[in-house]
C-alpha positions as CSV (number, residue, x, y, z in Angstrom):
1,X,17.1,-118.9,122.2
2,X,17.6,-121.0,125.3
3,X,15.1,-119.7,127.9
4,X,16.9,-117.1,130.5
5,X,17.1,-117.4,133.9
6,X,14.4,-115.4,135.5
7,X,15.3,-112.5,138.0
8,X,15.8,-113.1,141.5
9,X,14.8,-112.1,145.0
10,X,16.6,-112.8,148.4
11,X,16.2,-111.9,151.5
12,X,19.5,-111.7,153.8
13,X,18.4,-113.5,157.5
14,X,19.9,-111.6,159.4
15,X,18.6,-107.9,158.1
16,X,15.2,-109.2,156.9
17,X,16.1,-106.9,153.6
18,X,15.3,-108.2,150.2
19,X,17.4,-107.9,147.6
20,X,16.5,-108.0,143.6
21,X,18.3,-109.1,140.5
22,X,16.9,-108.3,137.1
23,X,16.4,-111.0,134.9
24,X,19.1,-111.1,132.3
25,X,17.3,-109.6,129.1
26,X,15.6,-106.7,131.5
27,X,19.0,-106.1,133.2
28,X,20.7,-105.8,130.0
29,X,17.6,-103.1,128.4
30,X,18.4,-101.5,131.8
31,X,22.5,-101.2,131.3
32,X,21.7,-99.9,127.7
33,X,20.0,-96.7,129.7
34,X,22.7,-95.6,131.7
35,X,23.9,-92.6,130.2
36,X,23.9,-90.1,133.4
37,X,26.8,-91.8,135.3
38,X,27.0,-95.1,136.8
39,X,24.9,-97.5,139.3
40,X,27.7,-98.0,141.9
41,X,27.6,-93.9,142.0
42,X,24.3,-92.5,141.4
43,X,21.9,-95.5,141.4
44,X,18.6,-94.9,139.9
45,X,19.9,-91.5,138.9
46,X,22.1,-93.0,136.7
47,X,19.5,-93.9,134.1
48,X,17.2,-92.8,131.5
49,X,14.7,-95.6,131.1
50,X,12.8,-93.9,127.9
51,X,11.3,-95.6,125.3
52,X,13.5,-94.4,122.6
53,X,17.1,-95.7,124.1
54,X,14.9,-99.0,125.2
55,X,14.3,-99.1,120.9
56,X,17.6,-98.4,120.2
57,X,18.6,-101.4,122.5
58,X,16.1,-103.7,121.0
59,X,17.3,-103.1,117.4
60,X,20.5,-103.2,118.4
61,X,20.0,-106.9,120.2
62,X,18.3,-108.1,117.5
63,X,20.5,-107.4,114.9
64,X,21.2,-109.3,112.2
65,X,19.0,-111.6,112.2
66,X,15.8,-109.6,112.4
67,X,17.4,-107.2,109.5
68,X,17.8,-103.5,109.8
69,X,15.4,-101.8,111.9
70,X,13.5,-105.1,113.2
71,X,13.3,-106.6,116.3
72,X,13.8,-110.2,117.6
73,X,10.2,-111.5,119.3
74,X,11.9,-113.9,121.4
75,X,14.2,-110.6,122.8
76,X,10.6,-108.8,123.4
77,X,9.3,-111.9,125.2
78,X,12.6,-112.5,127.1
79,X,12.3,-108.7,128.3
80,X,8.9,-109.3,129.0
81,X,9.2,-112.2,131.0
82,X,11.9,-110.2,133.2
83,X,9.4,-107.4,133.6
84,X,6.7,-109.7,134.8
85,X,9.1,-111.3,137.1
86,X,9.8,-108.0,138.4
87,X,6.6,-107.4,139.0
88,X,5.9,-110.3,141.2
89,X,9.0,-109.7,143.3
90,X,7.3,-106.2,144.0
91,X,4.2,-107.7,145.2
92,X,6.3,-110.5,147.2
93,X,8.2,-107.3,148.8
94,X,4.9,-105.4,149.2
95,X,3.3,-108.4,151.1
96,X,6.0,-108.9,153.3
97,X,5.9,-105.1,153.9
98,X,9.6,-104.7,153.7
99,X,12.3,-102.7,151.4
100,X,14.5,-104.0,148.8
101,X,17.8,-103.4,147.4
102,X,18.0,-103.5,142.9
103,X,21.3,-104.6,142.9
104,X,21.6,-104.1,138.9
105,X,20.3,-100.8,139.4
106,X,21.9,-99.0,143.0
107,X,18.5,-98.6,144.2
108,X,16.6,-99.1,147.1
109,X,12.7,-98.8,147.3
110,X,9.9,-100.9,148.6
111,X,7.4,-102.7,147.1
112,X,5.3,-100.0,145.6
113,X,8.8,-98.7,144.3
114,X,9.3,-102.2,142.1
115,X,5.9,-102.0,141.6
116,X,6.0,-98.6,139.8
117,X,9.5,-99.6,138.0
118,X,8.2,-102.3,136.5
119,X,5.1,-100.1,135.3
120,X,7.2,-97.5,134.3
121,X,9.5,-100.4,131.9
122,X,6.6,-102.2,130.6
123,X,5.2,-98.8,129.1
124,X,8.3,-97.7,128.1
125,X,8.8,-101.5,126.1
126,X,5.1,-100.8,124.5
127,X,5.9,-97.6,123.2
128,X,10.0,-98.5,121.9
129,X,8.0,-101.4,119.7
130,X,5.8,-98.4,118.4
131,X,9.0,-96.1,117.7
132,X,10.5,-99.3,116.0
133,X,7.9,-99.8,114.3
134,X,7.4,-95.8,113.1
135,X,11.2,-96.0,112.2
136,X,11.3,-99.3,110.5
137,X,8.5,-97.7,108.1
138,X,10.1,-94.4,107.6
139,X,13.5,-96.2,106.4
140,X,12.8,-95.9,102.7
141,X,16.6,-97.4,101.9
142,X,15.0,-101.1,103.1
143,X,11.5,-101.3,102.1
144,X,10.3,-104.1,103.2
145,X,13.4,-105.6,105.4
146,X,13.0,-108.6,107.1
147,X,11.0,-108.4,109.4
148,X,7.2,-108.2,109.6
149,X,4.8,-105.5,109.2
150,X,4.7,-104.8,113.1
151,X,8.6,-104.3,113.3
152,X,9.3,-107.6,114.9
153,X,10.4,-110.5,113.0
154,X,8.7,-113.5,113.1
155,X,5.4,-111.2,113.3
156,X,2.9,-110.4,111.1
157,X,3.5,-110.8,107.4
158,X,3.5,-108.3,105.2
C-alpha cells in the first residue's frame, strides 16, 4: 500500500477561517457512517461514528486479502495516521484560536471541536478492532481464517 496523502488544513486569507480535509483512509471510515442523511444537508448530524459501523467498514476494506472477518494492518495504520493528523490540525486551530470548517464532514467547530472528533474516532477505532476481533472468533464456519489471532492480518500468529 502506497502511503496516503495525509489530511489537510488551510486557512482562506481573506476570512482567517481554517478549513480541514480528512486524510483519505479517515474520510473514507467517515463516509461509511453516514447513514442519517447526507453532509451537504445535515453535516455532523448526518453520521453515526460508532464502533460497530467503523468494524463493518474495516472488514469490508480489507477484504479479501485479510480473509473473512480480518482486517488489513496497513488500513488500521492508514486510519490511524489520518486520526493523528487530525489531531494536530485541532491543536494548530486551537493555537491560532480560530474555527474551522470539516469539509468531508459539513461541520464547523473549533479547535477543541477537532480535538474531541478525533478523540471520539480514535476510541471508536480501538473498540471496532475489539468487535472484529469478538466476531472473527465467534465465526465457527472459518476457524482459523487468515488472519491472526488479534483479527488483523499480518498480526499475531496463531
Amino acid at each position: 500500500m502506497t502511503a496516503p496523502q495525509p489530511g489537510t488544513l488551510t486557512q482562506d486569507a481573506a476570512t482567517g477561517r481554517w478549513t480541514v480535509t480528512l486524510g483519505p483512509a479517515l474520510a473514507r471510515t467517515v463516509a461509511s457512517c453516514g447513514i442519517q442523511c447526507e453532509a451537504g444537508c445535515c453535516g455532523v448530524e448526518a453520521f453515526h461514528l460508532s464502533s460497530l459501523l467503523i468494524g463493518a467498514h474495516l472488514v469490508e476494506c480489507s477484504a479479501p486479502r485479510a480473509g473473512r472477518g480480518g482486517v488489513r494492518a496497513d488500513w488500521v495504520e492508514a486510519v490511524r495516521r489520518d486520526i493523528d493528523g487530525l489531531k494536530a490540525m485541532g491543536r494548530a486551530v486551537s493555537a491560532a484560536d480560530g474555527r474551522a470548517h470539516v469539509r468531508d464532514m459539513n461541520h464547523d467547530c473549533g479547535g477543541a471541536g477537532l480535538l474531541a472528533l478525533a478523540g471520539h474516532l480514535d476510541k471508536a477505532l480501538d473498540d471496532a478492532l475489539v468487535l472484529v476481533d469478538l466476531g472473527r472468533r465467534l465465526d465457527f464456519a472459518t476457524p482459523g481464517g487468515k488472519a491472526g489471532a488479534d483479527g488483523i492480518a499480518g498480526g499475531d500468529a496463531e
